[in-house]
C-alpha positions, 0 to 999 in steps of 0.5 A, spaced: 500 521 498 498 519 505 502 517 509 500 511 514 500 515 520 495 520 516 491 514 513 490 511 521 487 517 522 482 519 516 480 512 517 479 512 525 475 520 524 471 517 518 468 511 523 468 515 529 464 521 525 458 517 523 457 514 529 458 521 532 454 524 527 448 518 527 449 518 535 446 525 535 441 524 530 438 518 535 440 521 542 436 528 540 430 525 537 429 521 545 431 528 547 426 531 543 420 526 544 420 526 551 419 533 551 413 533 545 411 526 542 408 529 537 414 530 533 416 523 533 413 522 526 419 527 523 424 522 524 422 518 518 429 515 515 429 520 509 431 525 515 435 521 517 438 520 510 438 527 508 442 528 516 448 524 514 448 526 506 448 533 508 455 531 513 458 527 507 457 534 503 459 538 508 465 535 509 467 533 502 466 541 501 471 543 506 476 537 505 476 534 512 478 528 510 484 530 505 490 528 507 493 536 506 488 538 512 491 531 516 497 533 515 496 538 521 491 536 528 490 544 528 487 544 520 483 538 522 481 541 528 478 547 525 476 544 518 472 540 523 468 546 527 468 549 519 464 542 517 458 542 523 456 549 523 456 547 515 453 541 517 446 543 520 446 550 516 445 544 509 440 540 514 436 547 516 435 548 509 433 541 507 427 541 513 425 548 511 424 545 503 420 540 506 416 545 510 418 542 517 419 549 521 417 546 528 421 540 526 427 545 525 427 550 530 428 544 536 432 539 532 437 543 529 439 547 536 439 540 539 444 537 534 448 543 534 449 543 541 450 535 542 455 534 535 459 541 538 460 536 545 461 530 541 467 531 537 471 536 541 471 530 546 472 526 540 478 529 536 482 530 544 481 523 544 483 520 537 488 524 538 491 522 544 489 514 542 493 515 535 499 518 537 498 512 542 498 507 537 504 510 533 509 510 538 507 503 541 507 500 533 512 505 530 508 507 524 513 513 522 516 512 516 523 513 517 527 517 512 535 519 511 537 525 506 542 526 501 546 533 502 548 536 507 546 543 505 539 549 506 535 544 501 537 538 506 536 542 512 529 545 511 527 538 509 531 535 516 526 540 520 519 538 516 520 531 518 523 532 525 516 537 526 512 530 523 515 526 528 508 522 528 510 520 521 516 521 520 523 519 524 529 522 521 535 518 521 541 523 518 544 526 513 550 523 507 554 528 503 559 528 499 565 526 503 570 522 502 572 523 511 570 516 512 565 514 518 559 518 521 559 524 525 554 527 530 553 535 528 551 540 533 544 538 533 545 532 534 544 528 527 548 524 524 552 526 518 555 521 513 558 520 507 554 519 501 557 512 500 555 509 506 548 511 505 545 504 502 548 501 508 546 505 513 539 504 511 539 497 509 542 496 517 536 501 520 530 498 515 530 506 511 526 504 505 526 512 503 531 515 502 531 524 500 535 527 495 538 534 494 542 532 489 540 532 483 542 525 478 547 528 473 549 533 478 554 528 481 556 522 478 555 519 486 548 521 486 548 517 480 552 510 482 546 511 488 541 510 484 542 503 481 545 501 489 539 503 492 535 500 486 538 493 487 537 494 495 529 496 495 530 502 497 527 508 494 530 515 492 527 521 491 529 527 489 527 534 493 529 540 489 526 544 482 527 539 475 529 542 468 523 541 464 524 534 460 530 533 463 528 526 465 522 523 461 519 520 466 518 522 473 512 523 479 511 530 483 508 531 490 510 535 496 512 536 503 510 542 504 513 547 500 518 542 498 516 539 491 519 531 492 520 527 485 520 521 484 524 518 477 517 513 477 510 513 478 508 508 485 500 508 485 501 503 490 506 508 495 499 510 497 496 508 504 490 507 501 491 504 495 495 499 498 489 497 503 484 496 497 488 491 494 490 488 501 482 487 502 481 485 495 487 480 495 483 478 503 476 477 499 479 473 494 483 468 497 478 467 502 473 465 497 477 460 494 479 457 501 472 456 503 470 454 497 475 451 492 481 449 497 477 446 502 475 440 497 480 440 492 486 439 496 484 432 499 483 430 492 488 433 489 493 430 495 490 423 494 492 423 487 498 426 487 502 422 493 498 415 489 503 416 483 510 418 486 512 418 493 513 424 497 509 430 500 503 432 496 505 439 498 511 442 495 513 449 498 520 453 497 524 459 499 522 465 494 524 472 493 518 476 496 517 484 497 523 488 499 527 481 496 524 478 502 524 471 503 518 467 504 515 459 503 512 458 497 506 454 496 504 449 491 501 442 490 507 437 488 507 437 480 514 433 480 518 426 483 522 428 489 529 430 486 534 434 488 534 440 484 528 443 485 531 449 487 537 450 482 533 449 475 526 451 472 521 445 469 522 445 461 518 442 456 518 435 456 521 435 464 523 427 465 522 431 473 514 431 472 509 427 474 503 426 469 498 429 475 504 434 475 502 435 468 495 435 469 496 441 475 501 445 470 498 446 464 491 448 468 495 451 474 492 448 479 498 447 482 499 454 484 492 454 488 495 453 495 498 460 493 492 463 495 494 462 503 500 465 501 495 471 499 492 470 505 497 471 510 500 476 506 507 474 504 503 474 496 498 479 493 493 475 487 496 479 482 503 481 481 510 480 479 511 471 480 516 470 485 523 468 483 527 462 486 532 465 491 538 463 486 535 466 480 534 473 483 541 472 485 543 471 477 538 475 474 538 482 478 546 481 477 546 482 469 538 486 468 539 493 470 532 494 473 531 487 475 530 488 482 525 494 482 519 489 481 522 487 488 518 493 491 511 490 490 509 484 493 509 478 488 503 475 485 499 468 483 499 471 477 501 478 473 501 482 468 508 479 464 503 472 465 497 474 460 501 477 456 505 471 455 512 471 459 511 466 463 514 459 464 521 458 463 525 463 461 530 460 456 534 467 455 536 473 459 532 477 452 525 473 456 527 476 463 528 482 461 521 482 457 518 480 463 522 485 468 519 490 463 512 488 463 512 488 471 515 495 473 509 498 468 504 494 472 507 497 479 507 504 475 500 503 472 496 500 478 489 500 479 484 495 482 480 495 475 487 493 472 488 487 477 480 485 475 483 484 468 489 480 469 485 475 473 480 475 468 485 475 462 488 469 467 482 465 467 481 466 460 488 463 458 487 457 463 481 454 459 485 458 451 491 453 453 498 456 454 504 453 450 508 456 456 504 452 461 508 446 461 
């Protein structure tokens, strides 16, 4: 699993190495034509195609862009040497296959010698304007540990040896002295209890464990805290088989990492594609729907009741961050809005209103809350503030559908749990659906929810009042 240093730059050598790579293509045939015109004509675009195909396999053979070869500028830097000199030997091989001798004896040596330049050059300055941007936008993931023991210590060293990615915090122990200390190395040093405090205070969204749950009955109680407080655990150590039912392995290193979860979208790059794809999609439906809509929808609804055609209030976001949510005005002006959900038959709800709810478009102004990132188009609904209080109070796992951003529309939806919640049963029901979507994620998947969304508007939905 990348993280966001690493993804910056996969994404930076990707660019820079086609421009690199198509650069020299062009620079060598101006070299070359000018020393012989008549080897103008080899430059026809299936050369040119086969130029960078022959890089893409080079580099996919010899792993460049993976993140184990990221995860260090030396392997990446050898990888690189590794990729060109592969590089032409693929491209030789295809010019002597369309019997093109002349072509290759001159072309390749040009090339070899203007790729060698072009990203050594290019790999000190990335290098450089990377590590620029991370200590300027503070991209390291910051990180705290449970056990202060040799596990612990080893994991202390491999975050303090990543620092571009990773800024460790301390470590919390089994301790009962109250307060933080400072060792002999500097780090902090806590109880084990004042670990979701000391990451609420300092924005730590991951916290490592050497403890393992059921090792001790703390680890166990932290869990749950953390849980409630959007901060993930992780545990660093070997696990008995089937001694949990469900869990997600990687590694650091050596060090193999457990989670208790799968999280597809804890992936960088994962998180970018649904990030584009709720950019693309938000973007088409402001330009061509919203733009006309919302003049006729707003003239419609303040001409039944007085007031704002728009209804906006604070619902509980990623992380159980706040934000202003969007929609058109479905109810009179009343002073519950914020304390009590709309139910069948709702004296509050305006006939337009009616209208709107039963084929969602009232949630249409949602689609600038995706566009400016407080929403994703597929997700868990955003609960009033004063029902997620209630709510993560009484269901265990309520709050871990707070990890992802909250959607228009969500995989508990479609498959009937939307509306009002009349009893704890429901939410639980909803809760469930939610935390297998965060675990099961795909982009294939958001595809369908939107379409079993759009199905379901024009089926009808008795939830939909």
């Amino acid at each position: 699993m990348g993280t966001r240093f690493q993804y910056l730059l996969r994404v930076t050598l990707l660019t820079s190495d086609f421009i690199i790579v198509n650069g020299s293509w062009l620079i060598s045939y101006f070299i070359l034509q000018n020393i012989n015109n008549s080897l103008g004509t080899q430059y026809s675009p299936l050369n040119l195609f086969a130029f960078n195909l022959c890089w893409l396999l080079a580099a996919g053979l010899l792993g460049l862009y993976q993140y184990v070869t990221l995860a260090k500028l030396e392997t990446t830097f050898r990888q690189t040497v590794k990729t060109i000199l592969v590089h032409i030997c693929f491209f030789a091989v295809f010019l002597m296959y369309r019997d093109q001798a002349e072509f290759y004896k001159s072309f390749v040596l040009v090339s070899l010698i203007l790729q060698s330049v072009f990203f050594t050059i290019s790999r000190f300055f990335l290098t450089f304007v990377v590590e620029f941007i991370i200590d300027k936008a503070r991209l390291q993931q910051k990180t705290a540990i449970i056990g202060y023991n040799e596990m612990g210590m080893k994991l202390a060293n491999y975050f303090e040896g990543k620092q571009k990615m990773y800024s460790f915090e301390g470590f919390f122990d089994i301790d009962d002295s109250g307060g933080y200390a400072i060792n002999e190395d500097g780090r902090i040093v806590g109880a084990i209890d004042q670990c979701i405090d000391f990451a609420i205070k300092n924005e730590i969204r991951e916290v490592y464990s050497t403890l393992l749950p059921g090792q001790h009955e703390k680890v166990t109680e932290l869990l749950e805290v953390a849980e409630r407080n959007c901060i993930r655990v992780k545990f660093v150590g070997e696990f008995q088989p089937g001694a949990y039912a469900a869990h997600h392995v990687e590694y650091l290193d050596t060090l193999p990492v457990i989670s208790l979860r799968a999280e597809p979208l804890q992936d960088v790059s994962s998180r970018v594609k649904k990030r584009f794809f709720d950019i693309f999609i938000s973007s088409i439906v402001i330009i061509l729907i919203l733009s006309w809509l919302i003049p006729i929808l707003a003239i419609l609804v303040k001409l039944e009741s007085k007031g704002a055609a728009f209804f906006r209030q604070l619902r509980s976001g990623k992380n159980n961050e706040p934000f202003w949510c969007y929609k058109f005005r479905s109810m009179r002006e009343n002073k519950e809005g914020d304390l009590l959900q709309a139910s069948k038959g709702d004296k509050r709800i305006t006939k337009i209103g009616a209208f709107l709810r039963k084929t969602s478009l009232d949630e249409f102004p949602q689609f600038w809350n995706v566009f400016i990132g407080d929403m994703s188009i597929v997700g868990p609904r955003p609960h009033m503030l004063k029902h997620t209080e209630q709510y993560s109070a009484i269901i265990k796992k309520y709050m871990v559908r707070q990890f992802l951003k909250p959607g228009i529309t969500g995989w508990a939806q479609v498959n009937g749990y939307r509306g009002e919640t009349k009893d704890t049963e429901l939410m639980e029901k909803r809760v469930e659906y939610d935390i297998w979507y965060m675990e099961n994620w795909s982009l294939m998947l958001d595809v369908k929810i939107i379409f079993m969304t759009v199905i379901n508007i024009f089926k009808g939905e008795e939830q939909a009042y």
